[in-house]
LOVEXDO-739012 format. One record per residue: x, y, z of N, C-alpha, C in turn; residue in one letter. Coordinates in steps of 0.05 Angstrom, whole numbers, padded with zeros to 5 digits, always signed. Layout:
BEGIN
[[X, Y, Z], [X, Y, Z], [X, Y, Z], a]
...
END
This chain:
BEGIN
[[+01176, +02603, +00899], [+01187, +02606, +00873], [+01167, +02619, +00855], x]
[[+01173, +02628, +00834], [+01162, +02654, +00821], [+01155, +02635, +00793], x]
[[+01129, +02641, +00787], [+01116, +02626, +00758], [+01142, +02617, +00738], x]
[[+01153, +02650, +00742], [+01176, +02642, +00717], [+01197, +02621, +00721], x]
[[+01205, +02628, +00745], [+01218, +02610, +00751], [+01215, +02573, +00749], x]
[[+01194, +02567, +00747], [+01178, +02539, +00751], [+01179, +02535, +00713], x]
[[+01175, +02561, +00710], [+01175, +02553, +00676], [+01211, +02542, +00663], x]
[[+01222, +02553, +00675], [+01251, +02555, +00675], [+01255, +02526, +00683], x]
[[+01251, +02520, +00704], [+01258, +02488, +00725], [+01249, +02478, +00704], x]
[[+01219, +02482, +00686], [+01213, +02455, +00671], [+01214, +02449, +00644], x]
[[+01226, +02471, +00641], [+01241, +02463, +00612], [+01267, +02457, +00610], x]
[[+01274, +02459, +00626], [+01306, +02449, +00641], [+01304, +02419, +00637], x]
[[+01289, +02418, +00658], [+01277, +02391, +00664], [+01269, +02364, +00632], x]
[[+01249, +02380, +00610], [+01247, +02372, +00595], [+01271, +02377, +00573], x]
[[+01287, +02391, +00568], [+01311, +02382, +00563], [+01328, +02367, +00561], x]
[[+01334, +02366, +00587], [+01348, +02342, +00598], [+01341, +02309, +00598], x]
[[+01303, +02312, +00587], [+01297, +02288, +00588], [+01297, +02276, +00563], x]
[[+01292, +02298, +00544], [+01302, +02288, +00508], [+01328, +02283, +00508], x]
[[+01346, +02296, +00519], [+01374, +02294, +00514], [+01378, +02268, +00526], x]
[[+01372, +02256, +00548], [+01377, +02233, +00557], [+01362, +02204, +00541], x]
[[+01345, +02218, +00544], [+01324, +02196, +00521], [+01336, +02191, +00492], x]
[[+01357, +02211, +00485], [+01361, +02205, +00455], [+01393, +02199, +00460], x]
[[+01401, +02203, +00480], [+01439, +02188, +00485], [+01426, +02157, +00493], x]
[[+01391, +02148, +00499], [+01396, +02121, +00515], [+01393, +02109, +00476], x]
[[+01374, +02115, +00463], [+01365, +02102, +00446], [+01383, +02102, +00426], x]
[[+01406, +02126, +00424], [+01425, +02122, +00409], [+01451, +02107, +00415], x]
[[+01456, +02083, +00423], [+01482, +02069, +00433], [+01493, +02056, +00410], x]
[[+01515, +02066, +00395], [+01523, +02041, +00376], [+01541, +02022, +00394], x]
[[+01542, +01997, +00385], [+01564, +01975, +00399], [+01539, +01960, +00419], x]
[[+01508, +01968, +00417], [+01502, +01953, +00432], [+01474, +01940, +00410], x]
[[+01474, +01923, +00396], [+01454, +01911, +00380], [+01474, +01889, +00367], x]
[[+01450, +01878, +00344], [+01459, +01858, +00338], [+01483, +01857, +00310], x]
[[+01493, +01875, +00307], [+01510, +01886, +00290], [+01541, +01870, +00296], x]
[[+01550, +01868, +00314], [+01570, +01854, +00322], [+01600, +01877, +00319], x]
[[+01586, +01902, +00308], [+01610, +01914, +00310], [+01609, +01944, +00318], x]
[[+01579, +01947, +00317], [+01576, +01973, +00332], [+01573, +01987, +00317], x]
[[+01541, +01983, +00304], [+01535, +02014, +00280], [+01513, +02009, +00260], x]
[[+01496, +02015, +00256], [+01487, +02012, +00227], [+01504, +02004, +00208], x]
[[+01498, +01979, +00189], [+01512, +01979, +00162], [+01530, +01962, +00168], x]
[[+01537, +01951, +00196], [+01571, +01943, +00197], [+01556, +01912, +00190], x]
[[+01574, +01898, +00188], [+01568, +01870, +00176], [+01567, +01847, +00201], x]
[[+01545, +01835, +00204], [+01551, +01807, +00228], [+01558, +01798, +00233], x]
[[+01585, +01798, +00246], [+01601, +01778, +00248], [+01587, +01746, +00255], x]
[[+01569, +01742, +00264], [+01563, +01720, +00265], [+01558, +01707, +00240], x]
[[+01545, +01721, +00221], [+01547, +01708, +00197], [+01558, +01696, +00186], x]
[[+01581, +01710, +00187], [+01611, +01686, +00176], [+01625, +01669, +00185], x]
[[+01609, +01666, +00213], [+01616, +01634, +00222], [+01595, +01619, +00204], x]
[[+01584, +01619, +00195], [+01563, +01599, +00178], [+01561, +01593, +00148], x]
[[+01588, +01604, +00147], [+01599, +01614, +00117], [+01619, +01593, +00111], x]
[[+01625, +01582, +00091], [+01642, +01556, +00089], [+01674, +01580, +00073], x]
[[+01682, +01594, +00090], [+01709, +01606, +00080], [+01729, +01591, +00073], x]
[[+01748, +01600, +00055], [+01774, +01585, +00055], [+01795, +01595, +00072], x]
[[+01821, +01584, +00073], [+01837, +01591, +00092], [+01848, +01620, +00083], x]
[[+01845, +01619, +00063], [+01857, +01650, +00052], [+01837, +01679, +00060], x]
[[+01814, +01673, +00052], [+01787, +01688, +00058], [+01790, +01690, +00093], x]
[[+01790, +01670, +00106], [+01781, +01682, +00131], [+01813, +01694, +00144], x]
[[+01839, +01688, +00129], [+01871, +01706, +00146], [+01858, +01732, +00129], x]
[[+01849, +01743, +00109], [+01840, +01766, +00092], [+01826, +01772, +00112], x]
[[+01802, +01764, +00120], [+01782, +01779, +00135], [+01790, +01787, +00172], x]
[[+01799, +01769, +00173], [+01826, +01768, +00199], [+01848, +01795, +00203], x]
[[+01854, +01794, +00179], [+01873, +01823, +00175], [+01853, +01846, +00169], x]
[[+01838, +01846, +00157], [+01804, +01866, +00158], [+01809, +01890, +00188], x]
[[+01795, +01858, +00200], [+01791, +01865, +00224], [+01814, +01878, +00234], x]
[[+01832, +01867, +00249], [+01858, +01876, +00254], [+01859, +01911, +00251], x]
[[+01862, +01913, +00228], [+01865, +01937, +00207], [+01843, +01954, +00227], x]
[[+01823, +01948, +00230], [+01797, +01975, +00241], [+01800, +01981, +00265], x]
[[+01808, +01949, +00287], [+01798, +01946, +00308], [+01799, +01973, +00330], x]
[[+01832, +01979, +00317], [+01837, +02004, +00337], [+01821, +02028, +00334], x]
[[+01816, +02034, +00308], [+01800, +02061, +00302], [+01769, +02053, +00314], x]
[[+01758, +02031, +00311], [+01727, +02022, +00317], [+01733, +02028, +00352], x]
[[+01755, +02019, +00364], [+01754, +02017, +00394], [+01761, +02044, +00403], x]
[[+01769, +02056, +00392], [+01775, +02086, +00406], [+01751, +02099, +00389], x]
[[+01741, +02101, +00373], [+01712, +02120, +00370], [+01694, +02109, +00395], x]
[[+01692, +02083, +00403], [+01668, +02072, +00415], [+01684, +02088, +00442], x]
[[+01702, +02086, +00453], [+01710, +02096, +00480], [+01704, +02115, +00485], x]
[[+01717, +02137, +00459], [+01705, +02172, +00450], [+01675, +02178, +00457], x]
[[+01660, +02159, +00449], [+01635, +02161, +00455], [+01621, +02154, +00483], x]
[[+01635, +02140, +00496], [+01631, +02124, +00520], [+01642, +02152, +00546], x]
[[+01662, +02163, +00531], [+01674, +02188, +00551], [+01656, +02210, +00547], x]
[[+01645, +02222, +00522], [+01626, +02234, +00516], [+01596, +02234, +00533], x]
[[+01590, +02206, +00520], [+01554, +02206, +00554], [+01561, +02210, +00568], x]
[[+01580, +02204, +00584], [+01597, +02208, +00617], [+01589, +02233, +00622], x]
[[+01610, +02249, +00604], [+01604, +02276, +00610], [+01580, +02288, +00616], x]
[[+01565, +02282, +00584], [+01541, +02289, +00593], [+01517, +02280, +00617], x]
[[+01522, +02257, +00620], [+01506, +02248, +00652], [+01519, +02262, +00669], x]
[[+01540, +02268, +00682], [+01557, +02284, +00699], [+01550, +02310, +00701], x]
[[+01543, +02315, +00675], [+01538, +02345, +00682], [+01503, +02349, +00684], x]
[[+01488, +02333, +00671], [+01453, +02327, +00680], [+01456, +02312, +00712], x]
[[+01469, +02306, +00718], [+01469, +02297, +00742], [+01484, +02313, +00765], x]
[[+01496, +02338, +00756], [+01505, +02345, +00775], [+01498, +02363, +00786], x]
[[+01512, +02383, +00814], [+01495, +02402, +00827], [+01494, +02429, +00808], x]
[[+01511, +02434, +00803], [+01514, +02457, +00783], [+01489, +02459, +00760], x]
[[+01482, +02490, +00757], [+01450, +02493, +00748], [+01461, +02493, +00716], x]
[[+01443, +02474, +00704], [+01448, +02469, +00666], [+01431, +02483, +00658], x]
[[+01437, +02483, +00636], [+01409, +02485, +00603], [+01411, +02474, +00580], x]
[[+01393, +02467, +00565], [+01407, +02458, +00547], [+01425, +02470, +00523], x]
[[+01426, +02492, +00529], [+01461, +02509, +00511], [+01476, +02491, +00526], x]
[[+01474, +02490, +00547], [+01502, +02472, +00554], [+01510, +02453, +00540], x]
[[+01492, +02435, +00523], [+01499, +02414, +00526], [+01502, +02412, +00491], x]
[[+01506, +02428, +00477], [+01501, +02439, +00447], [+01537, +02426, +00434], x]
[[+01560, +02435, +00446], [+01579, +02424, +00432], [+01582, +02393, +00440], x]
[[+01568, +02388, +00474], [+01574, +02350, +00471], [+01551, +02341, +00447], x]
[[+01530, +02347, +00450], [+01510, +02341, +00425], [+01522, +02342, +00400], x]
[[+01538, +02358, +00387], [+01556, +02355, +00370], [+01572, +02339, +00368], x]
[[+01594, +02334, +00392], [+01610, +02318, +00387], [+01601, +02282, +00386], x]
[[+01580, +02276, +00400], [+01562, +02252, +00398], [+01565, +02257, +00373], x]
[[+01545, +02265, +00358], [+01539, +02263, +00323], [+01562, +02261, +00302], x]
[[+01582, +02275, +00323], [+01616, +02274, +00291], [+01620, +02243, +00300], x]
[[+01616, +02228, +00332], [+01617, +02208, +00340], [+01613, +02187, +00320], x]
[[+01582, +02190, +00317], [+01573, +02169, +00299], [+01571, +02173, +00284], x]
[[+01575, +02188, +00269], [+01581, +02189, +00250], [+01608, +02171, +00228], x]
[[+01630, +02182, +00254], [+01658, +02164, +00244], [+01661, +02131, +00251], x]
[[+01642, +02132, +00273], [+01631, +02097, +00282], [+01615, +02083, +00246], x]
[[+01601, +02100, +00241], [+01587, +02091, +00224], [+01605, +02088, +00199], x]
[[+01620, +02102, +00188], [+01632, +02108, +00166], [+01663, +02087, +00172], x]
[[+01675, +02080, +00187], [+01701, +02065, +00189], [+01681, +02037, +00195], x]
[[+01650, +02038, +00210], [+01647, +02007, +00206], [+01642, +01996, +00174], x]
[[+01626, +02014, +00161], [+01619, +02012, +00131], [+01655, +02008, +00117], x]
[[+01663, +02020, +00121], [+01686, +02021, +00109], [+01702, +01986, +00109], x]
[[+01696, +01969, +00140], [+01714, +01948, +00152], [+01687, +01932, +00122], x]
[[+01662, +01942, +00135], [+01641, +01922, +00122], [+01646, +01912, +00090], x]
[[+01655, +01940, +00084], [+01647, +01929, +00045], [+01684, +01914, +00046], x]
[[+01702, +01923, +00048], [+01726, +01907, +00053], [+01722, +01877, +00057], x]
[[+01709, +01872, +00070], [+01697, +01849, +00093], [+01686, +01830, +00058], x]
[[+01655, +01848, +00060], [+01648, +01836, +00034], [+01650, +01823, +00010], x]
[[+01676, +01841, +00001], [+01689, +01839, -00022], [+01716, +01810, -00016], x]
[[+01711, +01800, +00000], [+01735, +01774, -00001], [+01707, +01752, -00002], x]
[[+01688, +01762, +00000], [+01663, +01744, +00000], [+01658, +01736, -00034], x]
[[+01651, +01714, -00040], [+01643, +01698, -00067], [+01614, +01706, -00070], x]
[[+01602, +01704, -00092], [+01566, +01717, -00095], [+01550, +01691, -00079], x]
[[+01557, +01667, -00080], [+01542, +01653, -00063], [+01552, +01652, -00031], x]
[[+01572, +01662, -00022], [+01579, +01659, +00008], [+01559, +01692, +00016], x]
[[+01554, +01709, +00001], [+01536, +01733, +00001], [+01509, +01728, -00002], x]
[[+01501, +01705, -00019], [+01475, +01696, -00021], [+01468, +01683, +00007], x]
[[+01484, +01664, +00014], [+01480, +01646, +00045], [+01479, +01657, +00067], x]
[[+01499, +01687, +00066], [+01501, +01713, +00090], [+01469, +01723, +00087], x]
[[+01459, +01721, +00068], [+01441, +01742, +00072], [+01408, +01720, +00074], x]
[[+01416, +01696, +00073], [+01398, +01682, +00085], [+01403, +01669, +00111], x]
[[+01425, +01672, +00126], [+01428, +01667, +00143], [+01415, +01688, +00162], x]
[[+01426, +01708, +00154], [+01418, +01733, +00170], [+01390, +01743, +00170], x]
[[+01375, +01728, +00149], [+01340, +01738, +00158], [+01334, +01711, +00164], x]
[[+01344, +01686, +00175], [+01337, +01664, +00199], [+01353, +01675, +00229], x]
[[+01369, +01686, +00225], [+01376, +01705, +00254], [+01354, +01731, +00262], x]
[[+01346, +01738, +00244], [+01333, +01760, +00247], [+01297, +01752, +00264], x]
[[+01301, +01732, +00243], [+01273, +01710, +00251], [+01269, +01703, +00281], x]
[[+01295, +01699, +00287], [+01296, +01679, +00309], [+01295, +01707, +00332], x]
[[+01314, +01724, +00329], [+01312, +01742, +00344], [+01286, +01764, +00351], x]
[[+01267, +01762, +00327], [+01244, +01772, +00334], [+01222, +01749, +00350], x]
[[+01220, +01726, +00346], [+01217, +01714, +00362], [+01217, +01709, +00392], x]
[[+01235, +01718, +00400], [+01258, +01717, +00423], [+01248, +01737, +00432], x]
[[+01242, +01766, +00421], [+01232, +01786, +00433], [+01199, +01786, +00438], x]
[[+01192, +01772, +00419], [+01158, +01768, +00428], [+01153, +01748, +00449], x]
[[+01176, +01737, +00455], [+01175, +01718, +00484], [+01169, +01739, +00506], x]
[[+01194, +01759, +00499], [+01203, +01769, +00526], [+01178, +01785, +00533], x]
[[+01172, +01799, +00499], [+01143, +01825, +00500], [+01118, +01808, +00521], x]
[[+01108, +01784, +00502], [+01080, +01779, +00508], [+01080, +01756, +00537], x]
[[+01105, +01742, +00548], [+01099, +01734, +00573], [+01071, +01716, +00571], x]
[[+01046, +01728, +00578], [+01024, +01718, +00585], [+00997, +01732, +00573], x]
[[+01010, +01746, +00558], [+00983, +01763, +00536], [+00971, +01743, +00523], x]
[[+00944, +01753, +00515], [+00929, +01736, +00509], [+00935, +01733, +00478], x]
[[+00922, +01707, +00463], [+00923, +01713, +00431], [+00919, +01731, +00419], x]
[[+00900, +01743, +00418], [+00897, +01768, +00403], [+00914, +01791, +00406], x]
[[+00919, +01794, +00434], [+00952, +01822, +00429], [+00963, +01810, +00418], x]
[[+00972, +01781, +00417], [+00995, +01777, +00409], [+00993, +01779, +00372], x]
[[+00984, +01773, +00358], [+00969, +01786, +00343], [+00972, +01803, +00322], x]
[[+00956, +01826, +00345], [+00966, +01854, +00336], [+00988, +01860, +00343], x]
[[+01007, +01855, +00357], [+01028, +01867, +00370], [+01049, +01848, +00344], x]
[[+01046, +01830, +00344], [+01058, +01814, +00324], [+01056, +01830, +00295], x]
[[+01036, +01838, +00282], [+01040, +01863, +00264], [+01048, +01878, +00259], x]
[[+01046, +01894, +00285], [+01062, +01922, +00289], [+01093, +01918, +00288], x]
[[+01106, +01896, +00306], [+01132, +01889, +00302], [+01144, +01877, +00269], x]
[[+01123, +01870, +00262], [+01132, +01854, +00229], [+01151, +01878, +00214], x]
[[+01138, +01894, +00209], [+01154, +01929, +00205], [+01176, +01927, +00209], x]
[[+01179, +01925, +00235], [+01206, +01940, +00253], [+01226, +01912, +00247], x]
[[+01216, +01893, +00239], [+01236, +01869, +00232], [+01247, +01868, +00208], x]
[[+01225, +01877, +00181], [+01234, +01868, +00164], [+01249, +01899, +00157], x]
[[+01251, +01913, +00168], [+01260, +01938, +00169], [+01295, +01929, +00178], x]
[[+01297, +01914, +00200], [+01318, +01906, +00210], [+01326, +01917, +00244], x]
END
């Protein structure tokens, strides 16, 4: 094989490895969001919320109302990686022009994931009282608590005090960030 050619294989190669690297890190429907997106509201929260019977058939019909549009964007998107792993995985020689309108269509993806969950969210919100919003949002940084916790289990295993530590710093960021 010919220099150029090797230059060709490896930017192919590195291509394909951003593009994969940024379809793994970009998944909505998989965090602690409960509905699949930045912004969307936790559903767990509002189990901890003293609703009335009216507030939670309101928030009941909410839901209802999105579910279908939230489940067919998430599928849309789910058929979308497909593709694109299918075609990084397949025998047929790529580049990344190939892969320029699924890259697009990912992004109109989440885009509309993001914008119909915001949309269920402030809906959602608005049957909420200022103190059932005050208790959501202290509930949700003792979940947040607990869940960074939970990850410094899994991180530090058997590290000594001091990573844990520093590593415990570095994560403080990325928590109170969310």
């Amino acid at each position: 094989m010919t220099k150029s050619k090797w230059i060709i294989v490896g930017v192919s190669v590195a291509s394909a490895g951003f593009l994969l690297a940024s379809l793994v890190s970009a998944r909505p429907g998989h965090g602690r969001s409960g509905w699949g997106g930045p912004g969307s509201f936790p559903l767990r929260v509002l189990q901890h919320l003293d609703l009335s019977e009216t507030q939670q058939a309101s928030i009941d019909t909410i839901k209802k109302k999105h579910r279908e549009s939230l489940t067919g964007l998430k599928n849309d998107l789910r058929a979308t990686r497909r593709e694109i792993m299918n075609r990084l995985l397949g025998e047929a020689d790529v580049e990344a022009g190939d892969f320029t309108a699924l890259q697009a269509e990912l992004s109109r993806l989440h885009a509309a994931l993001l914008e119909e969950s915001l949309t269920m969210a402030l809906a959602i919100r608005a049957e909420l009282t200022p103190a059932q919003r005050a208790e959501a949002a202290t509930r949700l940084k003792e979940m947040r608590a607990r869940w960074a916790e939970k990850r410094a289990k899994r991180h530090h295993g058997e590290c000594a005090e001091r990573h844990r530590e520093e590593c415990a710093e570095r994560h403080k960021t990325k928590d109170e960030d969310g």
